[in-house]
Wavefront OBJ file of the C-alpha trace (Angstrom):
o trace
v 139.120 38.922 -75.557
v 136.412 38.807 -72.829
v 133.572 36.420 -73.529
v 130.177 37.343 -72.032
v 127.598 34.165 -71.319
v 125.130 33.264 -69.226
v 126.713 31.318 -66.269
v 124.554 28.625 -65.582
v 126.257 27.024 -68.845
v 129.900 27.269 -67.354
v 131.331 24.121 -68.347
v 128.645 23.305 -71.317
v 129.373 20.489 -73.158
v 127.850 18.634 -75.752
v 128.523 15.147 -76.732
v 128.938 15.556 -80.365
v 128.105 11.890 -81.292
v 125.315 11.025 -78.922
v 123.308 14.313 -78.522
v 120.337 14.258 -80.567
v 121.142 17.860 -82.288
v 124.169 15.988 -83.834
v 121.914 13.455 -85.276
v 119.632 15.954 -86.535
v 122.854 17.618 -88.406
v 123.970 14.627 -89.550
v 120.631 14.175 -91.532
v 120.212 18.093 -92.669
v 119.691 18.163 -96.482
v 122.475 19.569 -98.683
v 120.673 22.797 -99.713
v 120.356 23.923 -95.865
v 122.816 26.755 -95.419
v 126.180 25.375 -93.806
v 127.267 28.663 -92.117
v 126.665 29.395 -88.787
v 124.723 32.910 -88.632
v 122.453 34.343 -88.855
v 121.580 31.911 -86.867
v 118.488 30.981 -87.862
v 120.220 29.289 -90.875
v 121.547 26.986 -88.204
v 118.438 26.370 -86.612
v 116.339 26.219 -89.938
v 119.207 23.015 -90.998
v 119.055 21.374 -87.374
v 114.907 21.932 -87.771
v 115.144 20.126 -91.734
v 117.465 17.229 -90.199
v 115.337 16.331 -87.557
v 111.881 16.187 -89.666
v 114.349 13.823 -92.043
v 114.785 11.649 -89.122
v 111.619 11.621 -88.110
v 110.529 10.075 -92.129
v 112.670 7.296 -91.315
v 115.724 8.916 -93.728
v 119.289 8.041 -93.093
v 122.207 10.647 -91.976
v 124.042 12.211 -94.804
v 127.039 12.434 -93.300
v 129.135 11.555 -90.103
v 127.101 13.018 -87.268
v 130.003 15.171 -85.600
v 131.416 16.546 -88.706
v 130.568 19.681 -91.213
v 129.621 23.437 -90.666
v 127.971 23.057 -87.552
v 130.735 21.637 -85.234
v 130.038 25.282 -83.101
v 126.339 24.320 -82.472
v 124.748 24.969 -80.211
v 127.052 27.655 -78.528
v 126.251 31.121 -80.845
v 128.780 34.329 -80.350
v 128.889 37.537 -81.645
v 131.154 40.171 -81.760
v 130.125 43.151 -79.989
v 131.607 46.514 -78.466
v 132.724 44.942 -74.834
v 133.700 41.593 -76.159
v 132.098 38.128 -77.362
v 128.875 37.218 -76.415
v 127.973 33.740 -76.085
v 124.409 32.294 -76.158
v 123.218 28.833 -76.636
v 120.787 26.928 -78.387
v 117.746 25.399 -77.324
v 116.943 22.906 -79.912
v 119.948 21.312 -78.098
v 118.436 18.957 -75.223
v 121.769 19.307 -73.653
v 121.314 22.696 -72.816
v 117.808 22.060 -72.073
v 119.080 19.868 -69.292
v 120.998 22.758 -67.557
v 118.241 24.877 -67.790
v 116.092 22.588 -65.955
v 118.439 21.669 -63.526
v 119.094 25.076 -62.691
v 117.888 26.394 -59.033
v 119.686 30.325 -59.217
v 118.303 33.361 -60.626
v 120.697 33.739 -64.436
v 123.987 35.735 -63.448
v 126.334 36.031 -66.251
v 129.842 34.682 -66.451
v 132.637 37.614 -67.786
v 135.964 35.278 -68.923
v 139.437 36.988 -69.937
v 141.026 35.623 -73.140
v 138.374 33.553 -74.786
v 136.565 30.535 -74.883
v 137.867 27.103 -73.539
v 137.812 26.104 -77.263
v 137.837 27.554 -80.496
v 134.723 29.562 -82.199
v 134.077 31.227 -84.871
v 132.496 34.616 -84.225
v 130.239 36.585 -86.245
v 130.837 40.238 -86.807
v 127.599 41.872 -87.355
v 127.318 44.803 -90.046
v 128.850 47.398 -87.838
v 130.100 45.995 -85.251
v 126.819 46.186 -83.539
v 127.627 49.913 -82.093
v 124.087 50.590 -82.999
v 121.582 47.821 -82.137
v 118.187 47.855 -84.147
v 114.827 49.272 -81.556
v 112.594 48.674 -84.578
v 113.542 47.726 -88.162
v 113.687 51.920 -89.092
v 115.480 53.156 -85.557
v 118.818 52.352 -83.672
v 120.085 52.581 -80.043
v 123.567 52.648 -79.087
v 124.825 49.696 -77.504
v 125.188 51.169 -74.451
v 121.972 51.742 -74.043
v 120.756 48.216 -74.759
v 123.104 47.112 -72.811
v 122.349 48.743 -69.620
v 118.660 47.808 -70.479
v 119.197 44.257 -71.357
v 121.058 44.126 -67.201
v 117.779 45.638 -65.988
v 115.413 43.337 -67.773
v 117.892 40.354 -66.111
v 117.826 41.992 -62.613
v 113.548 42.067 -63.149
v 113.477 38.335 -63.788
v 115.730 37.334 -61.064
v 113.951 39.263 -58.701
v 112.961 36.960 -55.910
v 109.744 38.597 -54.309
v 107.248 39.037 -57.425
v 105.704 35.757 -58.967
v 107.370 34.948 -62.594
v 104.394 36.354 -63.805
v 104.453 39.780 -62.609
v 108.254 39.912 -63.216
v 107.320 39.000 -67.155
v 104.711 41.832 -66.703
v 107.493 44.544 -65.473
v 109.449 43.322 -68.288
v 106.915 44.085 -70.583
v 106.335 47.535 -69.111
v 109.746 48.631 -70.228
v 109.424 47.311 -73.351
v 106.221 49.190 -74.318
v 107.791 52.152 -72.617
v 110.636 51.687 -75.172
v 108.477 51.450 -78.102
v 106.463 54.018 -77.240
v 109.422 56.344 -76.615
v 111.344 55.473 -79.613
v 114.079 55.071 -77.259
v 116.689 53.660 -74.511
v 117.210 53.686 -71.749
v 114.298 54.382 -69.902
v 113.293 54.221 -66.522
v 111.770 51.009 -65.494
v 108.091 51.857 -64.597
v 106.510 50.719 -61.619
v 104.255 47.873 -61.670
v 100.741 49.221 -60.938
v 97.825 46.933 -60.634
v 96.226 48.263 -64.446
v 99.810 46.992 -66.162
v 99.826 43.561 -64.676
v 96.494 43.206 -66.169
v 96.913 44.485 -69.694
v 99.949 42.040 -68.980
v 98.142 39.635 -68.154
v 95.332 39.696 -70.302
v 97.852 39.923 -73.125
v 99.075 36.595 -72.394
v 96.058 35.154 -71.871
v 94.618 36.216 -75.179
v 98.424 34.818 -76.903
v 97.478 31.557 -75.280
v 94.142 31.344 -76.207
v 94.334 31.572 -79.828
v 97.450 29.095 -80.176
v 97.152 27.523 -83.563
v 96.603 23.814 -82.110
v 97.238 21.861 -85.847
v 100.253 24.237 -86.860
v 101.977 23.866 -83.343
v 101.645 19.673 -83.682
v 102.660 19.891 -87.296
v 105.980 21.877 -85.623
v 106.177 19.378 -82.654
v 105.883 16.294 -85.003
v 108.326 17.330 -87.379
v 110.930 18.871 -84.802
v 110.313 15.320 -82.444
v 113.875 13.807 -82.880
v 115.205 16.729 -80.654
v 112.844 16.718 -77.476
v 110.750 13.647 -77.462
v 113.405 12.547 -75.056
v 112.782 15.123 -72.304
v 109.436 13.955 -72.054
v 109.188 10.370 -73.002
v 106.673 11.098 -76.126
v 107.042 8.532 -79.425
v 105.452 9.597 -82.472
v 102.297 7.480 -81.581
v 101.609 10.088 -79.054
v 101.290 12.535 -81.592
v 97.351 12.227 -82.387
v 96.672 13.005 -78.511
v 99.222 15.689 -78.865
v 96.452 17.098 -81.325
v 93.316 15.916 -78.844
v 95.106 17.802 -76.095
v 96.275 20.986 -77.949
v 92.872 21.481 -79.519
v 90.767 20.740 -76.048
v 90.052 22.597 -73.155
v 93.730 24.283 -72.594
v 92.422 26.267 -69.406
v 91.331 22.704 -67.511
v 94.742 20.843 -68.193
v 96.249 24.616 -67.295
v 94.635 23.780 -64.188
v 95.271 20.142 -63.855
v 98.621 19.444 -64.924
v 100.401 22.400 -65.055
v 98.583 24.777 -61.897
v 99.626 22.507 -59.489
v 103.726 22.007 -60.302
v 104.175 26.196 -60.424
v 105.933 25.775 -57.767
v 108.468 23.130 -58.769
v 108.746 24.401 -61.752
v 109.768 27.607 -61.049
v 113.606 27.861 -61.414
v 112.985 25.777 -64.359
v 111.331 28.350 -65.899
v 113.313 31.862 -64.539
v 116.089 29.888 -66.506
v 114.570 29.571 -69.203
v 113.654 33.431 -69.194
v 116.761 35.073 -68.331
v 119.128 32.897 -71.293
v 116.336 33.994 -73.643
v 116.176 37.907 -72.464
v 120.026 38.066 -72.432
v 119.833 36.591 -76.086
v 117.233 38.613 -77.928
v 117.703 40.360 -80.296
v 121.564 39.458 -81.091
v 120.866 35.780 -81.499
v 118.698 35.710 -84.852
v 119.286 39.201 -85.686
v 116.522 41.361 -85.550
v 115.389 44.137 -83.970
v 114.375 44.538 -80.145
v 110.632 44.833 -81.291
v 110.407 41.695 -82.884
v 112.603 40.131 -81.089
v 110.460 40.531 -77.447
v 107.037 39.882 -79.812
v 109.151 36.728 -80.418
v 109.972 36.111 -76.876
v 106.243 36.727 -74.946
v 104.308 34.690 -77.697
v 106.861 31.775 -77.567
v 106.291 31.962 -73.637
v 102.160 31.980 -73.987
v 102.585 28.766 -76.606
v 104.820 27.098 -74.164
v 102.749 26.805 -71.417
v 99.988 26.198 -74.193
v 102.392 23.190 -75.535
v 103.468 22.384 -71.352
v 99.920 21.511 -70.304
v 99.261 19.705 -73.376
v 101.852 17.677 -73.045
v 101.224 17.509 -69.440
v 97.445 16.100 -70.178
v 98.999 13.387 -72.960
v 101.352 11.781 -69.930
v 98.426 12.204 -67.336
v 101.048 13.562 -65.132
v 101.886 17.024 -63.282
v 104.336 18.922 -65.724
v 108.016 18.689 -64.456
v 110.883 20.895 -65.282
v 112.390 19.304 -67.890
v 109.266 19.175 -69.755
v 108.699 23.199 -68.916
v 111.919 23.559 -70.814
v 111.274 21.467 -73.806
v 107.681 23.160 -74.254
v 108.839 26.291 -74.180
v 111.510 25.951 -76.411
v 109.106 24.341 -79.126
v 106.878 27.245 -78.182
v 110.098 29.985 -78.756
v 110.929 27.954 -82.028
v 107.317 27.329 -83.308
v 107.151 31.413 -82.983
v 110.957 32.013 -85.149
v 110.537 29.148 -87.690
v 106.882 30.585 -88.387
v 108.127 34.423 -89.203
v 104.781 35.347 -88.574
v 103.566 39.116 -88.187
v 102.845 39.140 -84.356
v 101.016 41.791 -81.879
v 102.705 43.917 -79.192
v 102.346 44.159 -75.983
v 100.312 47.691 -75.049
v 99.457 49.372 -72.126
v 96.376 50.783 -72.293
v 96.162 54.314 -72.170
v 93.808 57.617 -71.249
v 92.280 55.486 -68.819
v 91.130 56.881 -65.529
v 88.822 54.624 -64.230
v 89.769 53.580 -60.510
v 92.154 49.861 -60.716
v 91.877 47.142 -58.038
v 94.263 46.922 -54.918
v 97.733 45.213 -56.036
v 97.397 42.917 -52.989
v 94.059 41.485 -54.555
v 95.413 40.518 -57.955
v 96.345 36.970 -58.863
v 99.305 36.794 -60.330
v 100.257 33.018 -60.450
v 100.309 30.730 -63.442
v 96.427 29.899 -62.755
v 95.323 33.431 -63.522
v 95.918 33.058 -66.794
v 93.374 30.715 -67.378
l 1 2 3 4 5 6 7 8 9 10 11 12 13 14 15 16 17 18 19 20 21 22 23 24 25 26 27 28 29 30 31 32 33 34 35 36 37 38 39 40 41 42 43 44 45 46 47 48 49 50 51 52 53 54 55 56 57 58 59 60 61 62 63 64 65 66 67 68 69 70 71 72 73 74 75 76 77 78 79 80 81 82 83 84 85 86 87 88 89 90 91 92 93 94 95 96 97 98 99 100 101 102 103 104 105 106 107 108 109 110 111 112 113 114 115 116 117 118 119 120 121 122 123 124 125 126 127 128 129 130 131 132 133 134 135 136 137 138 139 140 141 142 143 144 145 146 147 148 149 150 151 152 153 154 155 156 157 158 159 160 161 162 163 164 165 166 167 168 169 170 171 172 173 174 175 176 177 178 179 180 181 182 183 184 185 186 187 188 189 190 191 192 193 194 195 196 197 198 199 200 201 202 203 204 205 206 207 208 209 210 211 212 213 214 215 216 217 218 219 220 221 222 223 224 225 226 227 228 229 230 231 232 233 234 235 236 237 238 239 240 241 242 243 244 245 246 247 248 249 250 251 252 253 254 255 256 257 258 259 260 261 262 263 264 265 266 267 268 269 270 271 272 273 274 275 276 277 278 279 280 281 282 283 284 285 286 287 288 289 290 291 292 293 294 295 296 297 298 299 300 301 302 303 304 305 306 307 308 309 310 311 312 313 314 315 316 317 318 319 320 321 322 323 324 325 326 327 328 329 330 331 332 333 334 335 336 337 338 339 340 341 342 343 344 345 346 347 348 349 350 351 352 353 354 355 356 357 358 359 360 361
């Protein structure tokens, strides 16, 4: 069988015992589901273990036994093989991501895994993959999308920014067609600010108390990347209700740079996920994936402002994961990015837009 994953994960392994996902298992209350997809049954039992944790409970059970020996490695069966996408709630896989430094390439293995899985087999076997709850696409099609959406992230010459923005202009193209593929639009100075604007507007109305609630309960699995104790939690609050666009500016502005890689990982293990890995449609799924991105760097520059330091890469990683898992656990109904149009008034010169990390704010 070939197995399809992305690459800078070659080699993953978790330590069972001392990874703080097993703990979290270990403490997940009987009720949670104990089979591994959808996976958000997974995640919604790793999510319950670690707010157990966090209220002082003991485990339930031996931290490297039960249902969720697989975590946090996810495949699916689909028409060209396995796919293989991984968790992260898991701050071992949060550590590769940060440590990464290459544009995401995947890996294509002959006969299998290194170890044993258990793969789901979708309804179907996923030869038509959902555009919107009511309409399909062949898997084909998606597939040969999903490659292009991973060649626009990697691509080395646009800021991450405007690379999310082309991404985003297929997508609406997509929705608006009813359809893939389509042709991937050029990026014209009008669609990197809807884009932008878009993300701006996601950022700004972040629900501060909700997102600490989250981070407070879900603080067994990534207080570690970033050296936070529940104390910390109360100017967790302070910073997440303040003024976002000043520690934008002060904490996480200045590291763009740095942080870079940290982040293009980040984006191209979530784009090569969605919508396969909690089984949804495209639609949602990319809803999903640009409002977890806007509360990331919202939960980034708050965190940044709570250590008084520049945010680093492995805290880029942990924020937007809390931001990506805020967004899933919430189930919330959630806008769409839209390009505006009928509009004919004359757009500013590409090569006088801001497209960094600041512009946002």
């Amino acid at each position: 069988m070939r197995v399809v994953f992305p690459a800078i994960l070659d080699g993953f392994a978790c330590n069972q015992r001392a990874c703080a996902c097993r703990a979290s298992f270990a403490a997940a209350p009987d009720a949670c589901p104990t089979d591994a997809f959808p996976f958000r049954d997974t995640e919604a039992a790793l999510l319950a273990g670690a707010a157990a944790l966090g209220r002082g409970e003991q485990p339930l059970r031996d931290a490297a036994a039960g249902h969720y020996a697989d975590h946090p490695i996810i495949a699916i069966a689909t028409p060209q093989g396995a796919e293989l996408t991984f968790s992260s709630l898991c701050p071992t896989v949060r550590g590769l991501l940060a440590a990464n430094r290459e544009p995401v390439a995947l890996a294509r293995v002959e006969g299998g895994w290194r170890c044993a899985l258990r793969v789901f087999q979708p309804d179907g076997l996923l030869r038509e993959v959902r555009l919107t709850p009511r309409k399909t696409v062949p898997w084909a099609a998606f597939s040969a999308t999903r490659d292009s959406l991973l060649d626009l992230i990697a691509e080395p010459t646009l800021p991450l920014l405007a690379r999310l923005a082309r991404v985003a202009l297929v997508l609406d193209l997509a929705l608006s067609e009813r359809n893939l593929p389509v042709p991937v639009p050029p990026l014209t100075a009008r669609g990197f600010l809807a884009f932008r604007g878009f993300v701006e507007s996601r950022t700004a109305s972040a629900p501060s108390q909700a997102m600490v609630r989250f981070a407070a309960d879900a603080l067994p699995l990534w207080a570690q990347d970033v050296g936070l104790a529940r104390s910390d939690i109360a100017a967790l609050l302070d910073a997440l209700s303040g003024d976002w666009r000043s520690h934008f500016r002060v904490r996480l502005v200045p590291a763009e740079r740095d942080i870079a890689p940290a982040i293009e990982a980040w984006l191209g293990a979530r784009l090569f996920a969605i919508p396969l890995d909690r089984d949804q449609s495209i639609a949602r799924g990319y809803a999903e994936f640009f409002e977890g991105f806007a509360l990331g760097l919202r939960y980034a520059a708050a965190l940044g402002e709570v250590k008084q330091q520049l945010v680093g890469p492995r805290t880029i990683v942990a924020a937007l994961a809390l931001g990506e898992h805020f967004v899933a656990a919430a189930g919330e109904p959630l806008p769409s990015f839209e390009v505006p149009r009928d509009v004919h008034e004359r757009g500013p010169r590409m090569a006088d837009l801001d497209m960094t990390l600041e512009s946002i704010c």
